[in-house]
DRENLUMBA-239561 format. One record per residue: x, y, z of N, C-alpha, C in turn; residue number from 1. Coordinates in nm, 4 decimals. Atoms other than C-alpha are relative to their C-alpha. Layout:
<n.c1=X	n.c2=Y	n.c3=Z	ca.c1=X	ca.c2=Y	ca.c3=Z	c.c1=X	c.c2=Y	c.c3=Z	resi=NUM>
...
END
This chain:
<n.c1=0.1202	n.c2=-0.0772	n.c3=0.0039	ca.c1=3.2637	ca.c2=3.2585	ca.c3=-0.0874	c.c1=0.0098	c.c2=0.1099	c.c3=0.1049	resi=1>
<n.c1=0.0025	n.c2=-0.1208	n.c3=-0.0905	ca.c1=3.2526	ca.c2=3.6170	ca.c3=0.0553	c.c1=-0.1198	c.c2=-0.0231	c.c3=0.1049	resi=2>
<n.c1=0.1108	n.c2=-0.0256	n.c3=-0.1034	ca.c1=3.0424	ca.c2=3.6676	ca.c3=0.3519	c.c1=-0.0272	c.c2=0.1209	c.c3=0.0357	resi=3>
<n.c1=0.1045	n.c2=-0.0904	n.c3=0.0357	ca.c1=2.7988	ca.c2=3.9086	ca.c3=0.3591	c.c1=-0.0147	c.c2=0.1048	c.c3=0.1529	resi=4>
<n.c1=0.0479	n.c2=0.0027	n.c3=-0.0844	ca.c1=2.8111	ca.c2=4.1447	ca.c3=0.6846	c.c1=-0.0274	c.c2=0.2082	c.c3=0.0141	resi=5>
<n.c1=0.0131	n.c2=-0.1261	n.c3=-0.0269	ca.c1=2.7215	ca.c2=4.4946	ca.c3=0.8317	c.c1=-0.1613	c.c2=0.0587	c.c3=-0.0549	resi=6>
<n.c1=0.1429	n.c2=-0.0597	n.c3=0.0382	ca.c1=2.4426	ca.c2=4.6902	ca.c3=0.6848	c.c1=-0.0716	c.c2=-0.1003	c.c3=-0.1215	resi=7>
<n.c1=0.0361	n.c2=0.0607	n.c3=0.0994	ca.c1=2.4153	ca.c2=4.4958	ca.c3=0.3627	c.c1=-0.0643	c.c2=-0.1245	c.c3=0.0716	resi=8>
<n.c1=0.0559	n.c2=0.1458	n.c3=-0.0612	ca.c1=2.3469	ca.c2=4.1650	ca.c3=0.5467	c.c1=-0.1159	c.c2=0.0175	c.c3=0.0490	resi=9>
<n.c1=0.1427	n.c2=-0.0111	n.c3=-0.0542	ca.c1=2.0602	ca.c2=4.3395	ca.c3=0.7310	c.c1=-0.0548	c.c2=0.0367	c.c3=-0.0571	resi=10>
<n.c1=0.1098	n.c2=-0.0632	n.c3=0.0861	ca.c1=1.8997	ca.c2=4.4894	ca.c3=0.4415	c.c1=-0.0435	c.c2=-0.1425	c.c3=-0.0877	resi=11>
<n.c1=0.0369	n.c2=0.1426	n.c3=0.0309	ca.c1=1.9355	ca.c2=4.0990	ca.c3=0.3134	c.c1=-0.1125	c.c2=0.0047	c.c3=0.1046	resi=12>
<n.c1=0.1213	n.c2=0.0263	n.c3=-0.0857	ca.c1=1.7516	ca.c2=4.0172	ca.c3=0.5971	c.c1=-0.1860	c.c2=0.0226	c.c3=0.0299	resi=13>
<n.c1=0.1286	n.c2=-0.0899	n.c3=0.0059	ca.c1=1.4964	ca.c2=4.2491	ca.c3=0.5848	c.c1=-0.0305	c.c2=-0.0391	c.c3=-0.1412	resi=14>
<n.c1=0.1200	n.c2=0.0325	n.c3=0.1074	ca.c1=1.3972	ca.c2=4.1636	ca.c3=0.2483	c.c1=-0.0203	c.c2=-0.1705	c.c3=-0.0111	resi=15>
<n.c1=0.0280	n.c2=0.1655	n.c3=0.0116	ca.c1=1.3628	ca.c2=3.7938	ca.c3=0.2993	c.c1=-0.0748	c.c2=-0.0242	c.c3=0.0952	resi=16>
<n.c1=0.1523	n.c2=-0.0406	n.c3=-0.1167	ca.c1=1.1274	ca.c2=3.9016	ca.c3=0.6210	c.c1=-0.0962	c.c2=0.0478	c.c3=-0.1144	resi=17>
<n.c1=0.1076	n.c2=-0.0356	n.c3=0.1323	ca.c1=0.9693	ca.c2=4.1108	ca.c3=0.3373	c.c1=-0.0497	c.c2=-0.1175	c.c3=-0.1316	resi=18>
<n.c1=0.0518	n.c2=0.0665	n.c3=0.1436	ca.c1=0.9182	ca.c2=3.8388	ca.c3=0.0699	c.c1=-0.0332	c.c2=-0.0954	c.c3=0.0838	resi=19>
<n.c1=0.1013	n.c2=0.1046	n.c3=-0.0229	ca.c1=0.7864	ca.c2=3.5901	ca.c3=0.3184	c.c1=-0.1607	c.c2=0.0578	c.c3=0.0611	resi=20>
<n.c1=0.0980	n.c2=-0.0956	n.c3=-0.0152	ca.c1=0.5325	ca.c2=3.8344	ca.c3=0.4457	c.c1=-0.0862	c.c2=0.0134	c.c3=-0.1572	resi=21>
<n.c1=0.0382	n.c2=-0.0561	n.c3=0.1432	ca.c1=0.4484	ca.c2=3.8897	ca.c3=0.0648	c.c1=-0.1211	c.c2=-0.0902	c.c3=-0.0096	resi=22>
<n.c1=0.0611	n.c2=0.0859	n.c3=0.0082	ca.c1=0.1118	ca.c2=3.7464	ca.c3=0.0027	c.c1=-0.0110	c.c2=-0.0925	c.c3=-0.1140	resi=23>
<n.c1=0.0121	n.c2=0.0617	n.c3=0.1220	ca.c1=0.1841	ca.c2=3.6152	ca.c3=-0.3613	c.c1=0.0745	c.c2=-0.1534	c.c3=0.0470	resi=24>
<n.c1=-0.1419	n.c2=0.0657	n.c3=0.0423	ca.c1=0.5055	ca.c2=3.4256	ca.c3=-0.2805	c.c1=-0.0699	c.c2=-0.0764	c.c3=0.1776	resi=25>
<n.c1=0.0370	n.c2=0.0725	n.c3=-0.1159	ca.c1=0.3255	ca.c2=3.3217	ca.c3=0.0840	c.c1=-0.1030	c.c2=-0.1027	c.c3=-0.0616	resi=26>
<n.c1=0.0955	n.c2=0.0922	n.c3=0.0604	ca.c1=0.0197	ca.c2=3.1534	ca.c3=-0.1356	c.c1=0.0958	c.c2=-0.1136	c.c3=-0.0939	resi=27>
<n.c1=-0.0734	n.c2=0.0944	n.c3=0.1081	ca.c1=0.2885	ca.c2=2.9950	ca.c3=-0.3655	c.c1=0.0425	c.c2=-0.0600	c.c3=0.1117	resi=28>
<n.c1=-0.0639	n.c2=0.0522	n.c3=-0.1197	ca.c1=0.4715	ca.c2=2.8581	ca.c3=-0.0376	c.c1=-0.1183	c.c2=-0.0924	c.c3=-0.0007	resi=29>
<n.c1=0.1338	n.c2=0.1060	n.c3=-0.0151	ca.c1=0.1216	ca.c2=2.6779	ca.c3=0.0550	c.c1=-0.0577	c.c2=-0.0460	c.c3=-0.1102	resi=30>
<n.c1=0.0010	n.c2=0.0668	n.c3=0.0881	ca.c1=0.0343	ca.c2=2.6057	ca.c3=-0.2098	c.c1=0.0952	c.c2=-0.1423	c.c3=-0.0361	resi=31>
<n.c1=-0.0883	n.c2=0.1145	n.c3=-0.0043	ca.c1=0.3533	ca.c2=2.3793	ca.c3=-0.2799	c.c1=0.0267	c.c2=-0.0792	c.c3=0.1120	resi=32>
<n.c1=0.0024	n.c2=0.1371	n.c3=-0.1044	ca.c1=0.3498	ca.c2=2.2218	ca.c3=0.0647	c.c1=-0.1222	c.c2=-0.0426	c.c3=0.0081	resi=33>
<n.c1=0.1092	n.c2=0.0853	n.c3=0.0058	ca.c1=-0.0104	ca.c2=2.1181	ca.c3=0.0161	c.c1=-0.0154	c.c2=-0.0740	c.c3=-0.0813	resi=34>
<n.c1=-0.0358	n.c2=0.0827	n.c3=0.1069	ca.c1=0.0557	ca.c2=1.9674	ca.c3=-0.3140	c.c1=0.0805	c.c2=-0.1287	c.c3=0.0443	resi=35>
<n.c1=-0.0915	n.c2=0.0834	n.c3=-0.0272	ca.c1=0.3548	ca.c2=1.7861	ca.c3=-0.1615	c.c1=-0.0954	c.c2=-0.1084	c.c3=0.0924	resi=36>
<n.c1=0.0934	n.c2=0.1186	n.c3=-0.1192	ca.c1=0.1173	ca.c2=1.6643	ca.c3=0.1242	c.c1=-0.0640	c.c2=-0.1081	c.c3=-0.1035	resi=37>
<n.c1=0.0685	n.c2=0.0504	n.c3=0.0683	ca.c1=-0.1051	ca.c2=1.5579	ca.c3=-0.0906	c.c1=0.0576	c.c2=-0.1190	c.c3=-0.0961	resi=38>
<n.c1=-0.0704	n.c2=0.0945	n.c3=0.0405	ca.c1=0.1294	ca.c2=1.3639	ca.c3=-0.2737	c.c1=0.0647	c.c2=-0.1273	c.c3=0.0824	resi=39>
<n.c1=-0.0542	n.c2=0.0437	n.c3=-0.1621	ca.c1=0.2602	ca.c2=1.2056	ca.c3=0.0576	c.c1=-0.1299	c.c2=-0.0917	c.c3=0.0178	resi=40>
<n.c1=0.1442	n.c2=0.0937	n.c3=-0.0322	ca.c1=-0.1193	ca.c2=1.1204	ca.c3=0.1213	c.c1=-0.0617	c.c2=-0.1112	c.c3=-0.0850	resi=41>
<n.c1=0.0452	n.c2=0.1199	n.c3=0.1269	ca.c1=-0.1799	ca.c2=0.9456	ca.c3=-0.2097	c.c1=0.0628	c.c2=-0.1197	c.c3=-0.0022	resi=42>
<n.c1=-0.1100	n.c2=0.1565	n.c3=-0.0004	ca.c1=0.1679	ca.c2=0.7115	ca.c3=-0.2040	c.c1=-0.0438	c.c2=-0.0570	c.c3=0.1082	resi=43>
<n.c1=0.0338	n.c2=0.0588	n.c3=-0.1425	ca.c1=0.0416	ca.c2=0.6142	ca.c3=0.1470	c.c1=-0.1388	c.c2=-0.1106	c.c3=-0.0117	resi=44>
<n.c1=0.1159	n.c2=0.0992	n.c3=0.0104	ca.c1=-0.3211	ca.c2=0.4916	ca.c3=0.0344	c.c1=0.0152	c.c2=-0.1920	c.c3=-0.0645	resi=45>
<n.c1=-0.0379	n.c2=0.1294	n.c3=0.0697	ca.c1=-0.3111	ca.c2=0.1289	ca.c3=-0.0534	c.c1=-0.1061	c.c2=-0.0071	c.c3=-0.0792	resi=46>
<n.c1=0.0767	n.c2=-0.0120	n.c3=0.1659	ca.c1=-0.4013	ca.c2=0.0615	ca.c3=-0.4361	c.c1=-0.0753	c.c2=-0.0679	c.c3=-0.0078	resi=47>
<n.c1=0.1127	n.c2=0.0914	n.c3=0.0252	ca.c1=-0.5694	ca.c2=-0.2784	ca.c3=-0.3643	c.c1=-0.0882	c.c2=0.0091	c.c3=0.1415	resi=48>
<n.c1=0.1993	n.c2=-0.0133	n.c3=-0.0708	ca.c1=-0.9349	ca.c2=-0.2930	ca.c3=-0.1641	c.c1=0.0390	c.c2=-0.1803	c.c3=0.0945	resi=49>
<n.c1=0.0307	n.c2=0.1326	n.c3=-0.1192	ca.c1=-0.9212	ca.c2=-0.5908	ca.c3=0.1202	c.c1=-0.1570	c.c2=-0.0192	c.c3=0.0471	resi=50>
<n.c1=0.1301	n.c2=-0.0037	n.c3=-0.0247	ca.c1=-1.2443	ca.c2=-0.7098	ca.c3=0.1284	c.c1=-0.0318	c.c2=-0.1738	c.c3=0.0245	resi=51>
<n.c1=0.0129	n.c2=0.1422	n.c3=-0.0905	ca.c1=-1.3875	ca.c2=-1.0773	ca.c3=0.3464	c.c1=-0.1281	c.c2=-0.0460	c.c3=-0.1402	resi=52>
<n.c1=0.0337	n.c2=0.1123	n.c3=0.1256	ca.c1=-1.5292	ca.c2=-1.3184	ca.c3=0.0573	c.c1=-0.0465	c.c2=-0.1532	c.c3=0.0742	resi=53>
<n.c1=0.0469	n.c2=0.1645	n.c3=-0.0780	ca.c1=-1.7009	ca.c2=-1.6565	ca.c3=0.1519	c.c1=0.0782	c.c2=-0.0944	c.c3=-0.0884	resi=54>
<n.c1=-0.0884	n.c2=0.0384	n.c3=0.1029	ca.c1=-1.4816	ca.c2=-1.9134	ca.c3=-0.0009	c.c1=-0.0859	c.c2=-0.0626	c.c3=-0.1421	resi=55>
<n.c1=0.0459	n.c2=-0.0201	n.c3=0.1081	ca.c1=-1.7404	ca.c2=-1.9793	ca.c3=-0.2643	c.c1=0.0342	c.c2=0.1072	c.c3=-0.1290	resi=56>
<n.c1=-0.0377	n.c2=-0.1214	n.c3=0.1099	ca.c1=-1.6321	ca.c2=-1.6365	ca.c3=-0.4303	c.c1=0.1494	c.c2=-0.0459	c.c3=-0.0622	resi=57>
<n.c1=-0.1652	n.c2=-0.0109	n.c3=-0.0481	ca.c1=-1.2859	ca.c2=-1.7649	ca.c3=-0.4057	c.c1=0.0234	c.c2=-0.0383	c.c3=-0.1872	resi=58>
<n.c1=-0.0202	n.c2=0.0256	n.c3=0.1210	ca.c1=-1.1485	ca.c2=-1.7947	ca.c3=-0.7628	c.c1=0.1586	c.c2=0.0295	c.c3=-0.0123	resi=59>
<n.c1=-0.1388	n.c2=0.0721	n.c3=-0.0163	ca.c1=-0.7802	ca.c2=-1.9309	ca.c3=-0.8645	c.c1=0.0404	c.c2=0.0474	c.c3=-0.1572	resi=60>
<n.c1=-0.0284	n.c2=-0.0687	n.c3=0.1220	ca.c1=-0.6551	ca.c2=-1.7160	ca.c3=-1.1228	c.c1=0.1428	c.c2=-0.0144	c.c3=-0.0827	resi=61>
<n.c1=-0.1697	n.c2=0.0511	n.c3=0.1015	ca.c1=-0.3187	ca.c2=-1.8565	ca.c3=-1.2109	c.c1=0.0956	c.c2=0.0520	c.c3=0.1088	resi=62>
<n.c1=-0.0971	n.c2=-0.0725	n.c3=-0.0768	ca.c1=0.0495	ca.c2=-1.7741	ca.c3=-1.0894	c.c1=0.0843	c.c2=0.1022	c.c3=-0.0879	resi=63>
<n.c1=-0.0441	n.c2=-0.1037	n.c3=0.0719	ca.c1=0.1025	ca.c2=-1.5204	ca.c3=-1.3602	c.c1=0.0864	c.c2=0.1497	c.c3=0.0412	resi=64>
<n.c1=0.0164	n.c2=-0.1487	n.c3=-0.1031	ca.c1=0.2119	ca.c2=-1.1510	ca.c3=-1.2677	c.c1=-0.1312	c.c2=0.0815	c.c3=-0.0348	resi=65>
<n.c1=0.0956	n.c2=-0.1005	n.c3=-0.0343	ca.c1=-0.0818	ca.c2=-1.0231	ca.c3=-1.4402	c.c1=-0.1356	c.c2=-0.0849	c.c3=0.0103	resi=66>
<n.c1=0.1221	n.c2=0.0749	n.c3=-0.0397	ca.c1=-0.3612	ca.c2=-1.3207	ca.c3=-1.3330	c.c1=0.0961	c.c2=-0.1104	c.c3=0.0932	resi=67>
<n.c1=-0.0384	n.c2=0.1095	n.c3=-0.1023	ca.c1=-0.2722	ca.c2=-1.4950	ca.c3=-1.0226	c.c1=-0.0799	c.c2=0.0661	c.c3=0.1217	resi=68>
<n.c1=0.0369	n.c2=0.0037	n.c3=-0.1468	ca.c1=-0.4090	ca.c2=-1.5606	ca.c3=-0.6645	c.c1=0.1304	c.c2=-0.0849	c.c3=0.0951	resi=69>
<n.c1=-0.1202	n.c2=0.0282	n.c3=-0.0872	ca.c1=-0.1276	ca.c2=-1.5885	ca.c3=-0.3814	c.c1=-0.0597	c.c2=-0.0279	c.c3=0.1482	resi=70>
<n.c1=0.0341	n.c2=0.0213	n.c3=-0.1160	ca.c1=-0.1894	ca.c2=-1.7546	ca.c3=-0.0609	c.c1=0.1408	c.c2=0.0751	c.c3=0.0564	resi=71>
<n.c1=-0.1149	n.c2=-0.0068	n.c3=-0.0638	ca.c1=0.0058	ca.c2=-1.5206	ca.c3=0.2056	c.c1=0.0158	c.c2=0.0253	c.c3=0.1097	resi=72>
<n.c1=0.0245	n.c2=0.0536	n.c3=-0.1240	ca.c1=-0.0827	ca.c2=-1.6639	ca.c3=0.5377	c.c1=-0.0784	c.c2=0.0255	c.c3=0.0579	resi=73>
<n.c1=0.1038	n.c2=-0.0034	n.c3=-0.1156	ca.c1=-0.3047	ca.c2=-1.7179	ca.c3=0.8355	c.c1=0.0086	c.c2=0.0730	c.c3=0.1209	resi=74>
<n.c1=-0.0587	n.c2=-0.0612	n.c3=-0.1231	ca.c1=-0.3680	ca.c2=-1.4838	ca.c3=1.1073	c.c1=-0.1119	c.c2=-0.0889	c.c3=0.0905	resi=75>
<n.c1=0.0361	n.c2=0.0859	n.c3=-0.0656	ca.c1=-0.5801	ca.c2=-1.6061	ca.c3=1.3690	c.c1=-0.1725	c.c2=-0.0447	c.c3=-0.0003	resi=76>
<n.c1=0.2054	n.c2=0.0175	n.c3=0.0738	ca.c1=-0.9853	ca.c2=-1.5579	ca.c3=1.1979	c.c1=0.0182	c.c2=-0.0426	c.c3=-0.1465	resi=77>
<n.c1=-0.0042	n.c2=-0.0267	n.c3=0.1005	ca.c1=-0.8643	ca.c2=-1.5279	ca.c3=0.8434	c.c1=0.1070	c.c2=-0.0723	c.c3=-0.0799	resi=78>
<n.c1=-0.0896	n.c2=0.0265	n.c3=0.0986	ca.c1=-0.6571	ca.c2=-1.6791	ca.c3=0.5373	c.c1=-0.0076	c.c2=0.1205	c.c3=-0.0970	resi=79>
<n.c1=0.0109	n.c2=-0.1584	n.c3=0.0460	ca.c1=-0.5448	ca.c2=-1.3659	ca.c3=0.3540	c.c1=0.1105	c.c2=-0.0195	c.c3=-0.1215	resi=80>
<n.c1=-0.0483	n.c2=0.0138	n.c3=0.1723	ca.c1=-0.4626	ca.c2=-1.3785	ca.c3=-0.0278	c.c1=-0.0094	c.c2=0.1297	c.c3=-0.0726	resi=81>
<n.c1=-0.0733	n.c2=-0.1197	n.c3=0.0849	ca.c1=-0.3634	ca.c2=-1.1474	ca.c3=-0.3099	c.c1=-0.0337	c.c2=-0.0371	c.c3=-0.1179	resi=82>
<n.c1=0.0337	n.c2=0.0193	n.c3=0.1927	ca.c1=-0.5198	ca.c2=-1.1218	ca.c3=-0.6561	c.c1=0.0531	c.c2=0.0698	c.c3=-0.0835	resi=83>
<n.c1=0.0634	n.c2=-0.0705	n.c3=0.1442	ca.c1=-0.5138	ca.c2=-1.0161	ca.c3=-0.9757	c.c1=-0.0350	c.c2=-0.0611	c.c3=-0.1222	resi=84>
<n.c1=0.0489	n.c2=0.0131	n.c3=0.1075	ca.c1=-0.6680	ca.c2=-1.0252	ca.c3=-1.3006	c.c1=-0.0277	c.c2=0.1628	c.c3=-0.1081	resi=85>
<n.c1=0.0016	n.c2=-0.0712	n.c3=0.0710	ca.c1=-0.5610	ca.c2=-0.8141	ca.c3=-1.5334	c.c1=0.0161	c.c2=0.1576	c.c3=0.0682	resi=86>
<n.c1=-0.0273	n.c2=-0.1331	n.c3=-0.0683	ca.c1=-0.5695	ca.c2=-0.4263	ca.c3=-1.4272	c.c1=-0.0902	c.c2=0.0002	c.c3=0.1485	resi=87>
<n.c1=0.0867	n.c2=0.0163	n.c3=-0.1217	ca.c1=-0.8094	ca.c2=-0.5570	ca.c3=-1.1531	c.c1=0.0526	c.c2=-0.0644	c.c3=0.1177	resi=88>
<n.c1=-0.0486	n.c2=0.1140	n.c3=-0.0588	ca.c1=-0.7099	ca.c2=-0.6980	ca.c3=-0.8248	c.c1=-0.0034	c.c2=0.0649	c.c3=0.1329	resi=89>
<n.c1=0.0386	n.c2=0.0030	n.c3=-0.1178	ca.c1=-0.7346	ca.c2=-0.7169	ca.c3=-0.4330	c.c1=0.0740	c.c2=-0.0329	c.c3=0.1006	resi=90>
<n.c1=-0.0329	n.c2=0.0624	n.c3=-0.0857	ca.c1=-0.6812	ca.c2=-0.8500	ca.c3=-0.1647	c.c1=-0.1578	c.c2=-0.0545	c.c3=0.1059	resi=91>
<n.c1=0.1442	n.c2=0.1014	n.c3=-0.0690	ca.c1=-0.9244	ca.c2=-1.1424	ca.c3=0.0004	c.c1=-0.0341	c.c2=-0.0397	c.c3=0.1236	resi=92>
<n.c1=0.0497	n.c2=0.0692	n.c3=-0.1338	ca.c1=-1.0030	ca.c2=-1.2421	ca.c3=0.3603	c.c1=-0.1138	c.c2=-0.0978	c.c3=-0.0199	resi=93>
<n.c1=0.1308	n.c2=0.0859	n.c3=0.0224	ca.c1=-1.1422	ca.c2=-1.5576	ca.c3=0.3889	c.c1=0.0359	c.c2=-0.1003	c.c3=0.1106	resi=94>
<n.c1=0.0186	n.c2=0.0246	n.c3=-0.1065	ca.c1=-1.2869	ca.c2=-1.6918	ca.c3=0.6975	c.c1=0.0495	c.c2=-0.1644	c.c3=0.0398	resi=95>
<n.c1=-0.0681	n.c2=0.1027	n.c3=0.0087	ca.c1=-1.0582	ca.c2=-1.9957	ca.c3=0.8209	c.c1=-0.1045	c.c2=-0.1310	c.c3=0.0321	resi=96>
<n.c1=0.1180	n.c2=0.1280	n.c3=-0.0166	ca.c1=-1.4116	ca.c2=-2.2172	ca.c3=0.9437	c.c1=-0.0357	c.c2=-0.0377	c.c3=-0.1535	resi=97>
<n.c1=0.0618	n.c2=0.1128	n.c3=0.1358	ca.c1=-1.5011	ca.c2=-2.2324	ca.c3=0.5787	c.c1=0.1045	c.c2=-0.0159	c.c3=-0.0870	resi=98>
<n.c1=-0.0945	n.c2=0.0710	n.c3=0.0812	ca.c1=-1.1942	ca.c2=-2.2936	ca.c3=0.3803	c.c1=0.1080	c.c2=-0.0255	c.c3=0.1532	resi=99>
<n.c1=-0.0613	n.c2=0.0785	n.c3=-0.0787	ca.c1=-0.9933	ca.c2=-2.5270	ca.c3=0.6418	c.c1=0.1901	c.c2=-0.0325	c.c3=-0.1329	resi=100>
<n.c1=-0.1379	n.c2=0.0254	n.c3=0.0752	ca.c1=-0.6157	ca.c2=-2.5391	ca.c3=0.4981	c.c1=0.1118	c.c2=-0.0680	c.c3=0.0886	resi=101>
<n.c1=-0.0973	n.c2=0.1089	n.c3=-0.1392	ca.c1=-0.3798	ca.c2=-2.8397	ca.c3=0.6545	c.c1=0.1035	c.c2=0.0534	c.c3=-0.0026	resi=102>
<n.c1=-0.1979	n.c2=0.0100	n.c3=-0.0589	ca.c1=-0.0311	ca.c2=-2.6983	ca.c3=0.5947	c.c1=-0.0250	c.c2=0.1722	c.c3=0.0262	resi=103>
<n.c1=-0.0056	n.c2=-0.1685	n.c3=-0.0710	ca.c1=-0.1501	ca.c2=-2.2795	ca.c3=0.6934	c.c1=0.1504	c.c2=0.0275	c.c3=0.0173	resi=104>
<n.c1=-0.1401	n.c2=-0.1350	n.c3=-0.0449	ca.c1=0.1459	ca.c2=-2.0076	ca.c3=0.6919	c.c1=-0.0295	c.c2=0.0833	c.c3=0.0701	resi=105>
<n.c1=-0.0099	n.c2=-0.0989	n.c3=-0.0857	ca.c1=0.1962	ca.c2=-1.8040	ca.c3=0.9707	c.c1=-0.0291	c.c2=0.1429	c.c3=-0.1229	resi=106>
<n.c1=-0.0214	n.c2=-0.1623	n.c3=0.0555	ca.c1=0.0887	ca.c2=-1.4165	ca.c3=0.8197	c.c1=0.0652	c.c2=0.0730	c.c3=0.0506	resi=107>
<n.c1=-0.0980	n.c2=-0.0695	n.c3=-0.0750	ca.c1=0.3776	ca.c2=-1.2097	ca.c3=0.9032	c.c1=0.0260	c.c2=0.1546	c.c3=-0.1375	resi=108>
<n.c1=0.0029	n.c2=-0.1228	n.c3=0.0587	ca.c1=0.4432	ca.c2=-0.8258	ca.c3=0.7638	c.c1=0.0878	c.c2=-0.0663	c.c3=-0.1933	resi=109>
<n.c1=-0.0680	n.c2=-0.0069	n.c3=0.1066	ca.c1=0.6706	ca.c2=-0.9718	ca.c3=0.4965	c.c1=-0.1076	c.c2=-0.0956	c.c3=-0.1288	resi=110>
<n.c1=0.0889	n.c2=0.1076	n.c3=0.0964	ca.c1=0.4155	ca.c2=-1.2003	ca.c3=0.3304	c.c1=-0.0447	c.c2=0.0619	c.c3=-0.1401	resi=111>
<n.c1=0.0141	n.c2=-0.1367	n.c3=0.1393	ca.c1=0.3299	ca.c2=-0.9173	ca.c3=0.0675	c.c1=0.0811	c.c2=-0.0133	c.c3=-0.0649	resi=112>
<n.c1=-0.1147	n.c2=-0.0193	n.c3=0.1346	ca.c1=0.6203	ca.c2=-0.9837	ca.c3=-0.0893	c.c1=-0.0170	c.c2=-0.1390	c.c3=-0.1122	resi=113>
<n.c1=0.0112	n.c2=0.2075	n.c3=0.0643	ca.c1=0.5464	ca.c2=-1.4030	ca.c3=-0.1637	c.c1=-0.0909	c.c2=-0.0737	c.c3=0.0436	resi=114>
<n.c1=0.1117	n.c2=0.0446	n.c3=-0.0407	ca.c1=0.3260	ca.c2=-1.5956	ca.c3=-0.1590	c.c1=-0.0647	c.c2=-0.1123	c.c3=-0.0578	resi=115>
<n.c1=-0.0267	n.c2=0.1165	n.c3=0.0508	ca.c1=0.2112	ca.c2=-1.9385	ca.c3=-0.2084	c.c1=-0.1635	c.c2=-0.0758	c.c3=-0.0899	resi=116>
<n.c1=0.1521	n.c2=0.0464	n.c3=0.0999	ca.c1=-0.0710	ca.c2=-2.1107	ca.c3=-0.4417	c.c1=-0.0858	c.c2=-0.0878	c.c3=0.1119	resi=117>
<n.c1=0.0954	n.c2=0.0527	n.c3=-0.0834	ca.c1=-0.3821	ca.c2=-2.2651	ca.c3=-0.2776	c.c1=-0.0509	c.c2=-0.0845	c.c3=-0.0733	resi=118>
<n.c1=0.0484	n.c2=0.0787	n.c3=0.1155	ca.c1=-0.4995	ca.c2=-2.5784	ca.c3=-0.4548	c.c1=-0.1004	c.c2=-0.0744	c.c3=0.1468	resi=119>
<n.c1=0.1192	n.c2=0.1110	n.c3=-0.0416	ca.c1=-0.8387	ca.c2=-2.7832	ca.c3=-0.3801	c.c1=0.0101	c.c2=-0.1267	c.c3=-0.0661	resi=120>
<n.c1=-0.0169	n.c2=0.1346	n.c3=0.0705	ca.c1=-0.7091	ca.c2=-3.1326	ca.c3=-0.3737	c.c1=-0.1562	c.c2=-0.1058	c.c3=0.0052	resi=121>
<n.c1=0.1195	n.c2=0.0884	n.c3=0.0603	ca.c1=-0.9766	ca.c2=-3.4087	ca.c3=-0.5157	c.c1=-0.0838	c.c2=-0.0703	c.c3=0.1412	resi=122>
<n.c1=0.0424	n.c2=0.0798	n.c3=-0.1594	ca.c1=-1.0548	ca.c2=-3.5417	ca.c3=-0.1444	c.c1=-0.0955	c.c2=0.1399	c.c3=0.0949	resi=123>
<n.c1=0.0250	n.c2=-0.1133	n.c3=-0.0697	ca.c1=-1.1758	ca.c2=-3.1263	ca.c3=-0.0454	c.c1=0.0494	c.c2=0.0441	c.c3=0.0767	resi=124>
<n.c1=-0.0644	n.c2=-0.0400	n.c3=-0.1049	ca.c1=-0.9131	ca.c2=-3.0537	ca.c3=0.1278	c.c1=0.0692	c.c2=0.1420	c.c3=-0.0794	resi=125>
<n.c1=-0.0599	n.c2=-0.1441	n.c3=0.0541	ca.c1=-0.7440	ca.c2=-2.7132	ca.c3=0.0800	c.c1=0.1767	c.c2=-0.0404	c.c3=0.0169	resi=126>
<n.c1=-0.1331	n.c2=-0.0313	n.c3=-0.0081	ca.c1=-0.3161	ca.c2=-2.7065	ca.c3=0.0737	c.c1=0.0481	c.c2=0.1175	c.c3=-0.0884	resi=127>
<n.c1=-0.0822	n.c2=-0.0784	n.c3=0.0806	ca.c1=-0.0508	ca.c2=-2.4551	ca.c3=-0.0248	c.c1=0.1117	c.c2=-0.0587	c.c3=-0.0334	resi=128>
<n.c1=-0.0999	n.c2=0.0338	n.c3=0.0608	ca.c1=0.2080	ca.c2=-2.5117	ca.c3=-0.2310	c.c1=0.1501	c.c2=0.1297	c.c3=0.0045	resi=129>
END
């Protein structure tokens, strides 16, 4: 590839000062990095809603992919699960004084990925499986 130098190179120059100066091709510039942001800002929002539930609400929707509830551990107020049902679905906080669970999982960043079923054995006790 030739390289470009002497007068020609600076009249390059000068028009690539000139076309960012340009106000068409400067609105198209912003334009496309606000789009991009914006795209940036959307993948970032999280899709499901975390919202604290009394365990009365609590409902056991299967271990399906598209109807299941996932126990995926305890932090130190909360047991923190993962729904869905159908195109609907969440995420639950639920306060560890009213559902009491004997074998609790540590909640650690990776828990989002797995996650274990919550059964109410016949005696009222809570376990995961």
């Amino acid at each position: 590839m030739k390289r470009v130098t002497g007068k020609r190179a600076k009249a390059i120059e000068e028009q690539r000062a000139d076309d960012l100066c340009n106000p068409p091709i400067r609105e198209q510039m912003m334009k496309a990095m606000l789009t991009a942001l914006l795209l940036v800002c959307v993948a970032c929002t999280p899709t499901r809603s975390e919202q604290r539930i009394h365990v009365s609400e609590f409902r056991n929707y299967g271990a399906t992919p598209l109807q299941h509830t996932f126990y995926l551990g305890s932090d130190s107020e909360h047991h923190h699960f993962t729904w869905s049902n159908g195109k609907q679905g969440g995420r639950w906080l639920i306060r560890k004084s009213e559902m009491p669970i004997i074998n609790e999982r540590v909640l650690t960043p990776e828990s989002g990925r797995s996650g274990y079923i919550a059964l109410l054995d016949s005696d009222g006790t809570w376990r995961v499986r």
